[in-house]
C-alpha positions as MATLAB code, in Angstrom:
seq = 'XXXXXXXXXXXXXXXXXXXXXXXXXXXXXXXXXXXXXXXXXXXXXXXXXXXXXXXXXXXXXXXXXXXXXXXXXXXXXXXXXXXXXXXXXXXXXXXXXXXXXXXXXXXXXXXXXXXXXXXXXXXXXXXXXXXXXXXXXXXXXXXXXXXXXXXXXXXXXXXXXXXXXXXXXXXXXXXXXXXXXXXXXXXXXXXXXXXXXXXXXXXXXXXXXXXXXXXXXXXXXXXXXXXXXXXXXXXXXXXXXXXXXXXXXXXXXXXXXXXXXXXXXXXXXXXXXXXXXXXXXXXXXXXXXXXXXXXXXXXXXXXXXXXXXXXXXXXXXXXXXXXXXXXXXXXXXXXXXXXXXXXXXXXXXXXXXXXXXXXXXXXXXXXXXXXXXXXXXXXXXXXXXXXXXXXXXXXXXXXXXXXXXXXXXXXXXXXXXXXXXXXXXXXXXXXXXXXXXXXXXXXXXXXXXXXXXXXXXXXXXXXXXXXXXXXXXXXXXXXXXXXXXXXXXXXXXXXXXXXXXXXXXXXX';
ca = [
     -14.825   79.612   41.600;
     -10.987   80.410   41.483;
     -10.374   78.598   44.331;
     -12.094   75.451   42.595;
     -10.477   75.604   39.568;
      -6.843   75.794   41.394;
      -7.958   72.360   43.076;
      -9.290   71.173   39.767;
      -5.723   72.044   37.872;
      -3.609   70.344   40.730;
      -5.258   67.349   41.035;
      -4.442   66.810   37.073;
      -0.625   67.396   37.783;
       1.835   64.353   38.619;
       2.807   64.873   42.257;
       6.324   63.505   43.221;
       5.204   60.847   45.150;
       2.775   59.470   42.713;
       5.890   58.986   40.306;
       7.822   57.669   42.986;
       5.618   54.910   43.398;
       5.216   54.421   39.851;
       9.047   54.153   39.547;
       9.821   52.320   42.234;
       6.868   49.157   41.814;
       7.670   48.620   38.192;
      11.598   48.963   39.427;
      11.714   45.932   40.900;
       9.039   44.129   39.553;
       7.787   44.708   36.280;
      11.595   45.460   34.948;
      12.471   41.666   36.354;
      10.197   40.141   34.295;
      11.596   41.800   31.090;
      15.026   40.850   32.406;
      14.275   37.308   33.122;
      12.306   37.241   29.829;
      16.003   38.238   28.032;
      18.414   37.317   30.342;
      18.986   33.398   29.465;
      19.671   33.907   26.031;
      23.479   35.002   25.897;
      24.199   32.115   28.572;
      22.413   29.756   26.865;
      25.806   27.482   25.572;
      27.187   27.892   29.040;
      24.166   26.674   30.917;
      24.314   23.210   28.662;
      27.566   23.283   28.950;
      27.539   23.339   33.095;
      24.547   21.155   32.747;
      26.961   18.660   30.284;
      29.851   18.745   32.650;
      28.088   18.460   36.048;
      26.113   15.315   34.768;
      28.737   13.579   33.551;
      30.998   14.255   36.414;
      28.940   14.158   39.300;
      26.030   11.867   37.957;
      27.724    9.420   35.479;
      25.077   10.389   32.840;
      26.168   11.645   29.108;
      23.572   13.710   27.726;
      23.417   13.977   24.190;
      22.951   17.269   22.456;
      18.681   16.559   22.320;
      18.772   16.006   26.397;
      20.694   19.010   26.725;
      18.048   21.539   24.510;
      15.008   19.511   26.479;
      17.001   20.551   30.190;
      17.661   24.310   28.443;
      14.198   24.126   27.268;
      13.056   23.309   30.626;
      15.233   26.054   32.320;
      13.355   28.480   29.856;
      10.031   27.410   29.807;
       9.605   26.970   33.580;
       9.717   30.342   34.342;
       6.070   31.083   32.419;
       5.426   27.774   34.335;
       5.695   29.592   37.330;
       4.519   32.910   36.660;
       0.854   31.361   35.893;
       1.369   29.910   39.123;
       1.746   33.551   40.521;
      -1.010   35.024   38.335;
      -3.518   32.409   39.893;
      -2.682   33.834   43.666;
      -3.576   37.095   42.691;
      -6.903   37.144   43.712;
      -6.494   36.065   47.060;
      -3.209   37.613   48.125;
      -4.821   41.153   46.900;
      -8.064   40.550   49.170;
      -5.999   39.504   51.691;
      -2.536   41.534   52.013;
      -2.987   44.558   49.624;
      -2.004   45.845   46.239;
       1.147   47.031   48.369;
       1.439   44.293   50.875;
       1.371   41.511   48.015;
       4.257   43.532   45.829;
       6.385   43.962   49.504;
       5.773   40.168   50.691;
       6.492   38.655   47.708;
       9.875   40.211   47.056;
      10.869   37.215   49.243;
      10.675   34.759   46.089;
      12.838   36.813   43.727;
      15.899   36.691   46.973;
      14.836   32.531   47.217;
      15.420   32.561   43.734;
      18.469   34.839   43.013;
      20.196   32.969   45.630;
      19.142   29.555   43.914;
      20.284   30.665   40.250;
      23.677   32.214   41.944;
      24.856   29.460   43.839;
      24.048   27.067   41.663;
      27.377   26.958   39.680;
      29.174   26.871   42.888;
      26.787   23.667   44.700;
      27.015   22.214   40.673;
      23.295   21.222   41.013;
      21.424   22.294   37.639;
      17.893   21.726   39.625;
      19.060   25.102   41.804;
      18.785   26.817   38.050;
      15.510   25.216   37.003;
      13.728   25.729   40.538;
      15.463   29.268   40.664;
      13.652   29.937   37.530;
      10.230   28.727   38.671;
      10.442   30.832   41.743;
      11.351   33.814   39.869;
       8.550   32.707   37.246;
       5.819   32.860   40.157;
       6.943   36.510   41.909;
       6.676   37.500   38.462;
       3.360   36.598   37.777;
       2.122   38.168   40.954;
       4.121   41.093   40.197;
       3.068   41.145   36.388;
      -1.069   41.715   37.421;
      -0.681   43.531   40.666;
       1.921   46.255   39.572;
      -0.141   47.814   37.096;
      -3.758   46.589   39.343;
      -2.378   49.136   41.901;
      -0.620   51.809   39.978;
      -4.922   52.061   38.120;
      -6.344   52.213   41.407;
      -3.776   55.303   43.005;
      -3.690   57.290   40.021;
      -6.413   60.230   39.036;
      -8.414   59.131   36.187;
      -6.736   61.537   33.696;
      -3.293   60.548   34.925;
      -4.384   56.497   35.167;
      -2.846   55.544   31.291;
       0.612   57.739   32.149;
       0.769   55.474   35.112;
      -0.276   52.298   33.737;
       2.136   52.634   30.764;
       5.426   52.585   33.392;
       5.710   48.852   33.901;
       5.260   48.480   30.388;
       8.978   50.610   30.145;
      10.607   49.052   32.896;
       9.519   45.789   30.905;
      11.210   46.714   27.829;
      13.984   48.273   29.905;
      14.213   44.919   31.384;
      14.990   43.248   28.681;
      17.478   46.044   27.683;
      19.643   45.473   30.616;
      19.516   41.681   30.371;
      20.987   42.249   26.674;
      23.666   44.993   27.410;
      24.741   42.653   30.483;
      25.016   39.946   28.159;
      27.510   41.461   25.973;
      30.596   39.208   26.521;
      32.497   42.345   27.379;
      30.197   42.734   30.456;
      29.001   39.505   31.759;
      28.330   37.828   29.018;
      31.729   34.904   30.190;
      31.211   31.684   31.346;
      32.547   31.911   34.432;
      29.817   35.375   35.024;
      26.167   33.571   34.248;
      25.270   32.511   37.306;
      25.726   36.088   38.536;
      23.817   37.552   35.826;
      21.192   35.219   36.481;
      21.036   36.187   39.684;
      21.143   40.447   39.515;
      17.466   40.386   39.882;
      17.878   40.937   43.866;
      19.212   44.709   43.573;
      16.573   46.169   41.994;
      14.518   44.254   44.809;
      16.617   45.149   47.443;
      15.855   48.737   46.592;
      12.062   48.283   46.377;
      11.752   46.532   49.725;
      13.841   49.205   51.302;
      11.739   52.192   50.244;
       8.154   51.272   48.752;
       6.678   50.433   52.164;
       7.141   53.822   53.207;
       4.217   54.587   50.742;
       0.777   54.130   51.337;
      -2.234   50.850   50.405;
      -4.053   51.771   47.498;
      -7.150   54.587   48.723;
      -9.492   52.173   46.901;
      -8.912   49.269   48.749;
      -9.033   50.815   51.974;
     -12.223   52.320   51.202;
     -13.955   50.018   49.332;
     -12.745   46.394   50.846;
     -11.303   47.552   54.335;
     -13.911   50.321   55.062;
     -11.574   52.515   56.379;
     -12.140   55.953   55.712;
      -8.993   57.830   57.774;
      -6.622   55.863   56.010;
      -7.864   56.152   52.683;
      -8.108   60.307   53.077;
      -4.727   60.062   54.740;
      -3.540   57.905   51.546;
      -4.893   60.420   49.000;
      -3.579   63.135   50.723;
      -0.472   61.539   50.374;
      -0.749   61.226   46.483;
      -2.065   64.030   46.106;
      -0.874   67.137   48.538;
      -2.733   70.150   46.625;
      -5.367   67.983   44.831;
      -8.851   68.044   46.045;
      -9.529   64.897   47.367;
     -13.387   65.042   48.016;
     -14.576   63.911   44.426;
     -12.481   61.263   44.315;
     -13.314   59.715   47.674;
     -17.465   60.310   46.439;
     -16.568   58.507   43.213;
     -15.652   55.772   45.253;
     -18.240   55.804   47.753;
     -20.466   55.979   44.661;
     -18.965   52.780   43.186;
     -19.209   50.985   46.736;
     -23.108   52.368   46.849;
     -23.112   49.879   43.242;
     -21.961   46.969   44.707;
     -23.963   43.830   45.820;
     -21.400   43.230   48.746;
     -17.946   44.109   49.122;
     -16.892   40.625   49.296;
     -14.387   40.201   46.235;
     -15.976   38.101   43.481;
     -14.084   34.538   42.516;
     -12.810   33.507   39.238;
     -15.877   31.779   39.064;
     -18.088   34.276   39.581;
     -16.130   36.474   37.452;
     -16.761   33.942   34.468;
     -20.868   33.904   35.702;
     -21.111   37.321   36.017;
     -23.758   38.029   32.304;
     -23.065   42.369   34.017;
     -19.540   41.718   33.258;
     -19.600   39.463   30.189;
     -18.635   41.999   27.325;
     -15.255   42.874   29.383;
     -14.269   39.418   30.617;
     -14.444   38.875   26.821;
     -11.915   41.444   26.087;
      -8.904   40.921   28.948;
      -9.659   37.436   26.877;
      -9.270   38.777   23.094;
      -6.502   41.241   24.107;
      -4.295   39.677   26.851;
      -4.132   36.258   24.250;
      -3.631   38.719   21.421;
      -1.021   40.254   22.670;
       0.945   37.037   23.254;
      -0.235   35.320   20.184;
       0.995   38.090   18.126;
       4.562   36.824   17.045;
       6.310   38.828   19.407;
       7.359   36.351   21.548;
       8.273   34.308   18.436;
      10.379   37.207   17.074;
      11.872   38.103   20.607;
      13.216   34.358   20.350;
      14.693   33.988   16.412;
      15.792   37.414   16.209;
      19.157   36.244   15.754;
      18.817   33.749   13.005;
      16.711   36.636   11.900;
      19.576   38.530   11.472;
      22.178   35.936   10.471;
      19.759   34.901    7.370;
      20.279   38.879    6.865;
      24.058   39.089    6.137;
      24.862   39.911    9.403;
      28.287   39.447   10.715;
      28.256   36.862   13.480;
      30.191   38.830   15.737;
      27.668   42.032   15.127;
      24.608   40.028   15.768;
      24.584   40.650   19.661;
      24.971   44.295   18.988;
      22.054   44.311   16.828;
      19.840   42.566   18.999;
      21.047   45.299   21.921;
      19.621   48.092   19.507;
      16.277   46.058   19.179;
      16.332   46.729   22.774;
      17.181   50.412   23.037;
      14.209   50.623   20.098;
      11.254   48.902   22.527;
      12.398   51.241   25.256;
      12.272   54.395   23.200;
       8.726   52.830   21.693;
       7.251   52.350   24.970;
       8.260   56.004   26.128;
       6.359   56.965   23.023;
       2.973   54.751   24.083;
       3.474   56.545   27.858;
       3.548   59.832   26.919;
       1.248   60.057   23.687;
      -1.543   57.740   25.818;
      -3.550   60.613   27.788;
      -3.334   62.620   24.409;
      -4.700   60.133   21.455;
      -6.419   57.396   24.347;
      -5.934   53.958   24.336;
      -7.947   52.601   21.676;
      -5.482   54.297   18.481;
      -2.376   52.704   20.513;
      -4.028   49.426   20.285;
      -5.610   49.402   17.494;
      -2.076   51.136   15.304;
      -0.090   49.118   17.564;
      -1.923   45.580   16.122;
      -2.401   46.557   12.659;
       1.215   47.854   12.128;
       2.394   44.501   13.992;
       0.225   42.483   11.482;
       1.657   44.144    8.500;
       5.000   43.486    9.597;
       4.459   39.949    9.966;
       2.995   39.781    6.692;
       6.349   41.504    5.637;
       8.718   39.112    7.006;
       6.594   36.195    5.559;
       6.699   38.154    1.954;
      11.057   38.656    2.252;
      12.024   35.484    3.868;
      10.299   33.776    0.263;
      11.897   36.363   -2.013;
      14.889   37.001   -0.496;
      16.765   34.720   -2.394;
      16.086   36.062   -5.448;
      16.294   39.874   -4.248;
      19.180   40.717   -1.874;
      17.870   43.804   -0.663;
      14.765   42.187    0.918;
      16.665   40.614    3.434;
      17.333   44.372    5.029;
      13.426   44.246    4.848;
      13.020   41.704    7.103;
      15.233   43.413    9.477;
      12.901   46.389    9.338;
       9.879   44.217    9.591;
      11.627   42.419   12.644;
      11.962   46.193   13.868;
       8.526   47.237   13.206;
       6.762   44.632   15.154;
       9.111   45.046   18.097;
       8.392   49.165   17.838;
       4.322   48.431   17.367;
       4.295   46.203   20.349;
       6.000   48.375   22.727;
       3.929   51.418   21.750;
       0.876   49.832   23.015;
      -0.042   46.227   23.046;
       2.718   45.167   25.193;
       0.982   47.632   28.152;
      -2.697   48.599   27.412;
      -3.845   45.085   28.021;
      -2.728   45.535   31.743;
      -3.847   49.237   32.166;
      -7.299   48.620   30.432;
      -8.018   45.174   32.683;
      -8.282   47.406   35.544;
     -10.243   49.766   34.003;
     -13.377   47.694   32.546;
     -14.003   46.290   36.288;
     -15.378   47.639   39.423;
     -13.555   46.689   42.669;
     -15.106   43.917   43.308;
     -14.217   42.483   40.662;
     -10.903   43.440   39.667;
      -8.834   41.092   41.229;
     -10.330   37.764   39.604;
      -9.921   39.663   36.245;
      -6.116   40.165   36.444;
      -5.711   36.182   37.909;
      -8.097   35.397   34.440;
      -6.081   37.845   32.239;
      -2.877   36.663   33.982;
      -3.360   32.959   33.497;
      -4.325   33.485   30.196;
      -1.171   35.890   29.342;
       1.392   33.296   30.419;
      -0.481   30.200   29.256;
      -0.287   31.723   26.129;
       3.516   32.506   26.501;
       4.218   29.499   27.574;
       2.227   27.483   24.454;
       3.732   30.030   21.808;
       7.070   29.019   23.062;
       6.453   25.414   22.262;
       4.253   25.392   19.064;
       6.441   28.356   17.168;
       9.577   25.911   16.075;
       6.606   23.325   15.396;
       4.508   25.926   13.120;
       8.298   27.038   11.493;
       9.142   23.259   10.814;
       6.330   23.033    8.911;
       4.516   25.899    6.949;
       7.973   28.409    6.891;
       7.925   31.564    6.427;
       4.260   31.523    6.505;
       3.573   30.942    9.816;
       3.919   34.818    9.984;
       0.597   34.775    8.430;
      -0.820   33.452   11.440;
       0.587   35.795   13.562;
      -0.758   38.677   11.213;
      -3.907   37.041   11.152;
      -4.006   37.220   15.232;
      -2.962   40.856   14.985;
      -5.751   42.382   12.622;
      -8.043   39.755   14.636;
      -7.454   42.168   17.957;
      -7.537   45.163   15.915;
     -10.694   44.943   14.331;
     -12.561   43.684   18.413;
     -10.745   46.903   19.338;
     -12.230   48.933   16.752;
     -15.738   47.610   16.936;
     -16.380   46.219   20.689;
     -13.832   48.344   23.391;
     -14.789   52.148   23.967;
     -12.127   54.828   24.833;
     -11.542   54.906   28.485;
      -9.536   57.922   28.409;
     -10.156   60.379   31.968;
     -13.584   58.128   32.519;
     -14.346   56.913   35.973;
     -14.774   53.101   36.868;
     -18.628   54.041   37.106;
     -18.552   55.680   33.775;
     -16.331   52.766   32.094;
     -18.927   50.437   33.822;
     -22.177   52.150   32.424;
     -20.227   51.988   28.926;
     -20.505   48.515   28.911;
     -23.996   48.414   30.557;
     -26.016   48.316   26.527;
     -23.347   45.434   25.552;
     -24.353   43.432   28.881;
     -28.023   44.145   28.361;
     -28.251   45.571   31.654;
     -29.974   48.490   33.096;
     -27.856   51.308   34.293;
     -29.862   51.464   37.438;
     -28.727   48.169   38.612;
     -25.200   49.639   38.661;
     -26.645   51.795   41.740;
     -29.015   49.860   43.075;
     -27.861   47.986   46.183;
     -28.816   49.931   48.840;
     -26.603   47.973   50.778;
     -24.402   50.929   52.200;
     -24.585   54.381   52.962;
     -22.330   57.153   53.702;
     -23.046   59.514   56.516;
     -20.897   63.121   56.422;
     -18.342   63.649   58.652;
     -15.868   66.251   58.142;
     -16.733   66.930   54.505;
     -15.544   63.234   53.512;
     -17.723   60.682   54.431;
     -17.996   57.512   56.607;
     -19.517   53.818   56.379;
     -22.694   53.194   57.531;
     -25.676   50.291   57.367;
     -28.497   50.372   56.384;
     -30.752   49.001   59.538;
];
């Protein structure tokens, strides 16, 4: 009995090499994305201005200043162009290469495109910034759904929202770096943008050198590649004084559920009536979480700030502590997650995001009659940056590979992906639209959207919290209307004992 508790206690601990791997996937992938998400905004008057110059001298074309925001538009837009590009490979390139294999390969696109947006200044071509931008677009939407896809499927089930909450950091850190950078005592110059642009190979670099020394996710060997040496040689890895033996008969268990191991489409995902409830909810949460206003405040947080009193020269500053706040927020989601679960992150996260938004839409009409409510704003602006971070910006991820089995998981993160940059890339267009024409309160939209998610959250998604895939499966079972015996009822496979772990077998 002593003995089994000991095992019991160290499988719960975070092993070094389990953080490693956490660190060093959402180093240089999920961090690019926040980075890339930030990075264009300090340079923004130099990129027109090199787009300006190079037309006119090279082309014979004068732009005016319209056909200049359209190309910068372009420049910016294109890169959620190309990540939903990237989020509809997912599927495939996970069945085919790996949760590992797909993040190692596909650092490729982030050197194509680093070396694009750096030379560009240099070759004066503007199309080497626009296509650098889509290429960086599309490794990040691989990177965006796999990170966190592999990260669920390598981490113990009471360690799984700890280690699904890291890319959600290196996001926010992301975006953190891309601002301090900016600064023009750093590389905020004109002569220094394309090399800021271009940074995003370092942290790269760094992954490609070291994460193939770690091993495929134990699920997908297991489940999809059958291979039972490598997936007790993987968890062994992960976890050096764990015991190993329940998890590998949780997973035999889960392959025991399924019809066939093939992986399920995007079609069949959508078909799927056992699966209905939770394709419903990577829908409600992953466009919540876009549709929320935070992309809308990420992008007017400066005349935000100017319509404050803000000192023109102080805004950048400002913005840089908005920056330092989402980091320090999304430490707080990571390490309060395993403690209160996911559903109070969510569901505080939303409803404190929607009462912000209410509050800007309530001080931008009065501050002109009450000087102090322009502060407010500021600390509404504040609030919904601090309630995303906390959990919305990474529970969404974490909790799409939770409601699916393994069959099915990587159609669900190329829906939830295509969905989470479709709805980036649309909220970038319509916000200016929606501001043009109802003010201040289009907020109220946005707050709308917020207590929308909260309430589905509150009513429809259980706690997940230390529950297996099986259990989170049988959850949803009454929703589906299905039997919980047709979770287990294949039949197709069997496991035969061989040194205490198990192998693959057919049935005859």
């Amino acid at each position: 009995m002593a003995e089994q508790l000991l095992t019991e206690n160290d499988e719960k601990h975070l092993t070094k090499p389990l953080l490693a791997v956490a660190f060093l996937a959402s180093f240089g992938s999920s961090m690019l994305y926040g980075f890339n998400l930030a990075v264009v905004n300090s340079p923004a008057q130099y990129i027109k201005d090199f787009y300006n110059e190079t037309l006119v001298e090279d082309y014979n074309w004068t732009p005016d200043e319209n056909q200049l925001t359209v190309l910068y538009s372009l420049t910016v837009s294109i890169y959620a162009i190309g990540g939903m590009m990237g989020a509809l490979l997912v599927g495939k390139l996970v069945t085919k290469y790996g949760r590992k294999g797909t993040l190692v390969r596909s650092t490729v696109l982030v050197f194509i495109g680093g070396a694009l947006l750096g030379f560009s200044r240099m070759c004066r071509m503007p199309a080497m910034v626009i296509i650098g931008r889509f290429i960086t677009g599309v490794h990040s939407g691989i990177s965006l759904s796999v990170v966190p896809m592999y990260l669920g499927e390598i981490a113990p089930k009471n360690l799984r929202g700890f280690l699904g909450l890291i890319p959600s950091i290196h996001i926010c850190l992301g975006v953190f770096i891309a601002q301090v950078l900016g600064l023009h005592e750093l590389l905020g110059k004109e002569e220094h943008w394309p090399l800021l642009l271009s940074l995003v190979v370092f942290p790269t670099t760094i992954q490609l050198m070291l994460l193939p020394w770690f091993p495929e996710s134990p699920r997908y060997l297991l489940i999809e590649k059958e291979n039972i040496h490598a997936t007790i040689a993987a968890l062994k890895r992960y976890r050096p004084k764990g015991d190993i033996q329940a998890e590998v008969d949780e997973m035999q268990e889960e392959q025991r559920s399924l019809s066939s191991i093939q992986t399920v489409s995007v079609w069949g995902l959508l078909m799927d009536r056992s699966v209905r409830w939770q394709v419903i909810t990577i829908v409600v949460v992953n466009i919540g979480m876009q549709l929320s206003g935070i992309d809308a405040i990420w992008f007017y947080t400066n005349d935000i700030f100017s319509d404050a009193g803000i000192p023109g020269p102080y805004i950048q500053y400002t913005t840089v502590g908005t920056g330092a706040i989402e980091v320090i927020s999304g430490m707080l989601g990571c390490f309060t997650i395993e403690r209160l679960g996911r559903r109070p992150l969510m569901i505080g996260g939303f409803l404190f995001m929607g009462l912000c938004c209410a509050g800007i839409t309530v001080t931008v009409l009065f501050q002109a009659q009450v000087s102090f409510m322009r502060y407010i704003s500021v600390g509404c602006v504040v609030g919904i940056i601090a309630g995303f971070c906390i959990g919305p910006a990474g529970v969404p991820f974490l909790i799409t590979a939770e409601l699916f089995k393994q069959s099915h998981r990587p159609a669900a993160y190329t829906v939830a992906g295509c969905l989470n940059w479709l709805s980036n890339f649309t909220i970038g267009f319509v916000f200016p639209f929606l501001e043009m024409y109802l003010g201040p309160y289009c907020y109220l939209i946005f707050c709308i959207i917020c207590l929308g998610v909260a309430v589905y959250t509150i009513f429809i998604i259980p706690e997940t919290k230390n529950k297996t895939f099986m259990e989170i499966s049988q959850m949803f079972a009454d929703k589906n209307n299905i039997l919980k015996e047709e979770l287990h009822s294949n039949g197709l496979l069997k496991m035969a004992v061989m040194n205490g772990y198990g192998t693959l077998g057919r049935h005859n």
